[in-house]
DRENBA-87558 format. One line per 8 residues: number of its first residue (from 1); their letters; for each residue z, x, y of N, C-alpha, C. Coordinates in steps of 0.001 Angstrom, whole numbers, plus 500000, padded with zeros to 6 digits. Layout:
<sites>
NUM> A> Z X Y Z X Y Z X Y | ...
</sites>
This chain:
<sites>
1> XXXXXXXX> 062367 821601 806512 063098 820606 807290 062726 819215 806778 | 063703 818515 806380 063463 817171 805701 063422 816425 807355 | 062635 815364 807224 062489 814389 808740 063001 813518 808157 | 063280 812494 806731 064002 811699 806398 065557 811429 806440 | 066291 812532 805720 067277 812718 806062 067507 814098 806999 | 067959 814072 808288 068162 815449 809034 069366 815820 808780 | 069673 817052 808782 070768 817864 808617 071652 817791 809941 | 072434 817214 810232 072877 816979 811756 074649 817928 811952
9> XXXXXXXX> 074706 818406 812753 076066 818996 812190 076874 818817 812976 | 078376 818733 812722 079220 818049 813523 079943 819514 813838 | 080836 819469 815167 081721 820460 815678 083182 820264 815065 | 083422 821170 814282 084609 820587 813575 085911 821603 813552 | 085894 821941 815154 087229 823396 815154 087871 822410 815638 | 087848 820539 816351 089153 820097 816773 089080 819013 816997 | 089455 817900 816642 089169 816319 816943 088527 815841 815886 | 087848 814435 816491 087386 813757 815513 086134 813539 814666
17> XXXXXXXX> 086362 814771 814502 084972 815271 813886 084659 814051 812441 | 085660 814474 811667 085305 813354 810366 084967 812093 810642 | 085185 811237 811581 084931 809580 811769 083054 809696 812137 | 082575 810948 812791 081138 810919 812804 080737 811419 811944 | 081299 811736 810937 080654 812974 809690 080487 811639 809276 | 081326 810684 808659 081457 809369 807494 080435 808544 808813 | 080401 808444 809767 079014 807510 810795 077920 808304 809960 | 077530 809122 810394 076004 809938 809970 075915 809937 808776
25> XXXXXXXX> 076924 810268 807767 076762 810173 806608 075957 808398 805952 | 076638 807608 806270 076529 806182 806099 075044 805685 806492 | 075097 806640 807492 073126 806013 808218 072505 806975 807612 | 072828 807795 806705 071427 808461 806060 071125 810335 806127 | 072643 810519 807038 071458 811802 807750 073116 812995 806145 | 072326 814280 806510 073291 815301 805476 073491 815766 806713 | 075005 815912 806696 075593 816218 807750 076445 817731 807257 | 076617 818273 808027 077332 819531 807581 078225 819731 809050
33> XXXXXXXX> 079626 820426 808645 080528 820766 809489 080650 822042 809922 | 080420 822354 811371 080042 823317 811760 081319 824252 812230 | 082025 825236 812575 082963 825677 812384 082825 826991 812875 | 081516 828014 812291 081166 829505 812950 079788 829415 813231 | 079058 830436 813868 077665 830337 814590 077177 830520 813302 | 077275 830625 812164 076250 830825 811336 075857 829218 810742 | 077137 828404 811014 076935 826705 810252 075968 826373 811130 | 075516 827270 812427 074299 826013 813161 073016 826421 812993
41> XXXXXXXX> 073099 827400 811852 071214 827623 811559 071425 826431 810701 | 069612 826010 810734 068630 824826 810419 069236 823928 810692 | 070171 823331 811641 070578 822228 811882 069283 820958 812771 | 068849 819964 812865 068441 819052 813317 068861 818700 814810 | 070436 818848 814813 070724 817822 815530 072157 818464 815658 | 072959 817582 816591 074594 818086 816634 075662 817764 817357 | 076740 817036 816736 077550 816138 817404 078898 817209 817579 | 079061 817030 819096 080251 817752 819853 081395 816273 819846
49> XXXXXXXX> 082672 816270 819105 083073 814776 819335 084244 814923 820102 | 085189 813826 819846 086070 813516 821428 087280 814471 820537 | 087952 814496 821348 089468 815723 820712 090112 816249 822028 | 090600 817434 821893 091417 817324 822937 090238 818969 824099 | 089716 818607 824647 088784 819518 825149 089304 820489 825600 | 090398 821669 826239 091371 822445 826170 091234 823427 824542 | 091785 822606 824124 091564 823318 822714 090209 823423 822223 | 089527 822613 822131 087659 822717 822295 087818 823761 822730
57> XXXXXXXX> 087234 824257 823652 086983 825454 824410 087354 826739 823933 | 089080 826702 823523 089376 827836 823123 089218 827677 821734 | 088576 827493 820652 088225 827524 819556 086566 828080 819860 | 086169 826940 820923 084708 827975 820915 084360 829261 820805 | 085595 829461 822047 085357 830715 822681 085915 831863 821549 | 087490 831633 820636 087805 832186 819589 086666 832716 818444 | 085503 831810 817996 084903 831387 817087 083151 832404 817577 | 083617 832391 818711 082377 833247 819175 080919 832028 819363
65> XXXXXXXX> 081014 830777 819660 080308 829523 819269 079840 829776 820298 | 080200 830066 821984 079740 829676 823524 077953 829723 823587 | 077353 831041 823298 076191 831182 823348 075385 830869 822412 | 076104 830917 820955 075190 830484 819634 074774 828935 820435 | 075832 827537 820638 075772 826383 821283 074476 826209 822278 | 074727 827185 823300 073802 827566 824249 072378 827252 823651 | 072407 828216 822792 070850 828851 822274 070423 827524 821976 | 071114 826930 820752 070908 825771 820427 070240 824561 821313
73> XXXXXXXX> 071311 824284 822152 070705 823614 823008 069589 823810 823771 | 069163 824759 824213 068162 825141 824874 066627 825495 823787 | 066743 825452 822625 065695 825065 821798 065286 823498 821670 | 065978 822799 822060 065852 821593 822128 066441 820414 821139 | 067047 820963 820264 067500 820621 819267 068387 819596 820227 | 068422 818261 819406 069235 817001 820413 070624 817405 819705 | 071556 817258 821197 072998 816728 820757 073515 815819 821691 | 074908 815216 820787 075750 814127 821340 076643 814709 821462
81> XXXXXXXX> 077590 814154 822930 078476 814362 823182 079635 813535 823360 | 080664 813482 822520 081418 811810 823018 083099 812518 823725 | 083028 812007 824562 084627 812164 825056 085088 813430 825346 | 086021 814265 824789 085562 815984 825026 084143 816381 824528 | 083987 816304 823687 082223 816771 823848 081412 816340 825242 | 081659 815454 825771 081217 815215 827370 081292 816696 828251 | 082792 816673 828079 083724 817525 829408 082834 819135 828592 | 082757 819036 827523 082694 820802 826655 081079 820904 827234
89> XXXXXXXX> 080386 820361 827108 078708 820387 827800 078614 820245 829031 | 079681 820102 830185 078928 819882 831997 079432 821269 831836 | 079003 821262 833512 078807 821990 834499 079507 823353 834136 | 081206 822925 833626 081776 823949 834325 082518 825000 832623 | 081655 824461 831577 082321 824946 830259 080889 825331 829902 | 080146 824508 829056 079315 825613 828167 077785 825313 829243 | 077640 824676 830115 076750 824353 830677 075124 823938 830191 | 075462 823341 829815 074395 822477 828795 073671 821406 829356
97> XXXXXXXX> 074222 821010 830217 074501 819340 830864 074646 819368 832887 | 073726 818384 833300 074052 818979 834917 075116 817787 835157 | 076222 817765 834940 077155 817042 834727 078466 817363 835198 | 079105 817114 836314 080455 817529 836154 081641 816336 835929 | 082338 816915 835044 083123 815866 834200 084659 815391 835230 | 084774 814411 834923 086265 814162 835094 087410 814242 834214 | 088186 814831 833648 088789 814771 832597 089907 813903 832275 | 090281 812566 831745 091365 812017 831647 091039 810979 832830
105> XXXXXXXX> 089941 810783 833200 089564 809730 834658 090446 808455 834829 | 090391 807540 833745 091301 806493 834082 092193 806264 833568 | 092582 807795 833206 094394 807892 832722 094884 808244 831651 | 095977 808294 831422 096952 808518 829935 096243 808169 829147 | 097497 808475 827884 097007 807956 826846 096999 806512 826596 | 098351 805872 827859 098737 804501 827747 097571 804042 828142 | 097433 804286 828636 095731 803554 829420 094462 803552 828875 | 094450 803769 827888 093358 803570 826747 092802 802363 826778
113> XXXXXXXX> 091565 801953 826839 091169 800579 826740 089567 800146 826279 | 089196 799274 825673 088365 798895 825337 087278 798269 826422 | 085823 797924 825946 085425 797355 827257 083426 797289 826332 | 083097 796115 827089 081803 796215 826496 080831 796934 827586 | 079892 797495 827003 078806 798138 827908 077589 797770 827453 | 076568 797579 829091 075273 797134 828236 074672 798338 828870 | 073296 798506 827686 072235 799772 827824 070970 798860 828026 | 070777 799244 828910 068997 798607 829248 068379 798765 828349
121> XXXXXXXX> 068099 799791 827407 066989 799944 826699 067606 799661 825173 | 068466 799398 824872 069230 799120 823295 068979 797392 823430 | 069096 797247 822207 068569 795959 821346 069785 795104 820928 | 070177 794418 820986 071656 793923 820218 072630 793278 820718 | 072661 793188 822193 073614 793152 823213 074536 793991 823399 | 075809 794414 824140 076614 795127 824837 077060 796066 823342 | 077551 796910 823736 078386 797868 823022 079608 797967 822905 | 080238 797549 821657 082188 797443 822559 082336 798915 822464
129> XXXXXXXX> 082937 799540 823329 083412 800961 823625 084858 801787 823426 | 085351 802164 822640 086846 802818 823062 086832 803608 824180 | 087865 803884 825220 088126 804540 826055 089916 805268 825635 | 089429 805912 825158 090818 807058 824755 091254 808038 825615 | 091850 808602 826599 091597 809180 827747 090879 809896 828289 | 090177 809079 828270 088277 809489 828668 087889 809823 829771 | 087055 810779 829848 086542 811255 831036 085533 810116 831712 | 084905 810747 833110 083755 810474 833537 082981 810924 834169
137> XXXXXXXX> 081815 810638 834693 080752 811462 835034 081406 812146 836354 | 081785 812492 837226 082326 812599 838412 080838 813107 839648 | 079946 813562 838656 079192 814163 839442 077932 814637 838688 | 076386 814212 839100 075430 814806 838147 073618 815262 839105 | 073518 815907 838349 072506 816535 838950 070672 815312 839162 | 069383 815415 839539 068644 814779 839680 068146 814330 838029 | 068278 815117 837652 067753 814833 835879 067962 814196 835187 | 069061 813889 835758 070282 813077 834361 069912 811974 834717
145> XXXXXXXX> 070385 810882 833818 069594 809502 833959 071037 808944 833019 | 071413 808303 834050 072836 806956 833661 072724 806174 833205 | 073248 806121 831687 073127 804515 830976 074043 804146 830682 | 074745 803904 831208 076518 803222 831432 077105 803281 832071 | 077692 802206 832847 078854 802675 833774 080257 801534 833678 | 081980 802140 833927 083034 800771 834260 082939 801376 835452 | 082954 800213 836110 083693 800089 837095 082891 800954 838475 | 081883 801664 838351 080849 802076 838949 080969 803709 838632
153> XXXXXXXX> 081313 804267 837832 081496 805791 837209 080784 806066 835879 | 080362 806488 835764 078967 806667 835298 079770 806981 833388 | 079458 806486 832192 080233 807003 831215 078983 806734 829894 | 078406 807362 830519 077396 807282 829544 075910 808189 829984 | 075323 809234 829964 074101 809389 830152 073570 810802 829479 | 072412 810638 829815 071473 811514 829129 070431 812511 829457 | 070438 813455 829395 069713 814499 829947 068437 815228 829204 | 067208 814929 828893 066508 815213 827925 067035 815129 826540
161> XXXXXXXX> 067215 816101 825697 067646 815645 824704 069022 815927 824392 | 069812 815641 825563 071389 815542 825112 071874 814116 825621 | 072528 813847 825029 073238 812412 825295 074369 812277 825252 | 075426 812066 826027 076880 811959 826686 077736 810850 826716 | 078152 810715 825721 079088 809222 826250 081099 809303 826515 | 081726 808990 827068 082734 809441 827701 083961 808956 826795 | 082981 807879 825655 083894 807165 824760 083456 807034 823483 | 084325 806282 822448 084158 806810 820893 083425 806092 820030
169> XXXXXXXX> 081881 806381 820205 081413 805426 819427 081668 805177 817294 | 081954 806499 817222 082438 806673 815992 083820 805723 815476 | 084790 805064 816263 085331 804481 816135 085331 802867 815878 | 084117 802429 816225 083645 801232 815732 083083 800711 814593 | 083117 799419 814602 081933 799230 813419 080255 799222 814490 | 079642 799316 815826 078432 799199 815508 078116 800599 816271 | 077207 800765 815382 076353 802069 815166 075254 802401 815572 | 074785 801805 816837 073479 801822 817675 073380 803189 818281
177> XXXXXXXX> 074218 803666 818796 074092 804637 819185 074330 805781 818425 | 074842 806432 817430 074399 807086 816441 073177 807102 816100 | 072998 805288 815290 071012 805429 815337 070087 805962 816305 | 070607 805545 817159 069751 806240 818482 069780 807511 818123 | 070529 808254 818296 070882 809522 818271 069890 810341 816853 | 070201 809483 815895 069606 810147 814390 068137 809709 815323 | 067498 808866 815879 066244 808968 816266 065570 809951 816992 | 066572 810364 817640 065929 811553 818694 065840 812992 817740
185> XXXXXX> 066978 812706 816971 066870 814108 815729 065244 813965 815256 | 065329 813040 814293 064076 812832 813312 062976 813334 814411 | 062643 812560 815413 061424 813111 816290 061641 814021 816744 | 061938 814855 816977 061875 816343 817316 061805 817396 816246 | 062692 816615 814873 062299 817775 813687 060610 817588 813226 | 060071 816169 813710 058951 816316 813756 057923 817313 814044
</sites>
C-alpha cells in the first residue's frame, strides 16, 4: 500500500464519476474505476458520486456490489459520498450511513443552484457548492456530526470515516474537500 499516492476508487456504473477521477487524479492520488466487486480489492479509499441514484442502486444491485460496498465500508476504509452517493449510503439503500436522505429536496432540475458554505474546521473561507437536484439530510442518527447546512437542512456531514455532501464538489475549481478526503485515505492506509 503506497501512503503517498492512495489508490482511491471511484463508482463508475452511473454519473459523474469522471469529473472526480480527473479531481483525484490532479491532487495526486491513482485512482481506479470501480465497476465489479473485484475493482474494490486494495482500494484506499472510495468515491460514490452524484448521478441519478435509482439507477445507482440498480446497477449495484445488478453488479452484485451491495455487500462487497458493505464489507468495505465497515473495514474502515474512508468514503465520499456526493449527491446520489449521499441517498446510495443512508438508511434505507446500502446502509452505511445513519442518515436518511431526502431525494431531490429543493427541487427539479430547474432549481439547481449554487450557494457558498462554511465548514468550521476547513481553512480558506466558504465553499461555493453546486446544488443539482440534491438531496438532504432529512434525518440522522446521534453519530453523525453536521458540517453544512442551506437554509437549516443539513447537506453536508460525516460519520467516522464516511463523509456526505448533498452537492458537487467535483464540479468546481476548489478542491478542499477532496483534499480532505485524500487525507482521511492517507491516514488510515497508515
Amino acid at each position: 500500500m503506497v501512503v503517498d499516492a492512495p489508490l482511491v476508487g471511484v463508482l463508475a456504473l452511473q454519473g459523474g464519476y469522471a469529473a472526480h477521477t480527473r479531481v483525484l487524479d490532479g491532487l495526486g492520488a491513482r485512482v481506479r474505476e470501480v465497476r465489479v466487486p473485484a475493482d474494490l480489492a486494495g482500494l484506499d479509499g472510495l468515491v460514490i458520486p452524484g448521478g441519478e441514484s435509482t439507477t445507482m442502486s440498480l446497477g449495484i444491485d445488478r453488479e452484485g456490489m451491495a455487500e462487497p460496498l458493505r464489507a468495505l465500508a465497515s473495514s474502515g476504509t474512508p468514503l465520499l459520498g456526493t449527491c446520489a452517493g449521499l441517498i446510495v449510503l443512508d438508511r434505507a439503500h446500502l446502509g452505511v450511513m445513519d442518515i436518511q436522505a431526502r431525494r431531490n429536496a429543493f427541487g427539479r432540475q430547474v432549481r439547481s443552484f449554487e450557494a457558498d458554505l462554511r465548514f468550521a474546521d476547513l481553512e480558506g473561507g466558504p465553499v461555493h457548492a453546486v446544488f443539482i437536484r440534491a438531496p438532504w439530510i432529512a434525518a440522522h442518527g446521534p453519530g453523525v456530526e453536521v458540517l453544512a447546512e442551506v437554509d437549516g437542512h443539513p447537506v453536508a456531514a460525516r460519520q467516522g470515516h464516511v463523509l456526505v455532501l448533498s452537492f458537487h464538489p467535483e464540479l468546481g475549481d476548489d478542491h478542499r474537500l477532496h483534499e480532505r478526503f485524500l487525507e482521511d485515505v492517507r491516514a488510515a492506509a497508515r
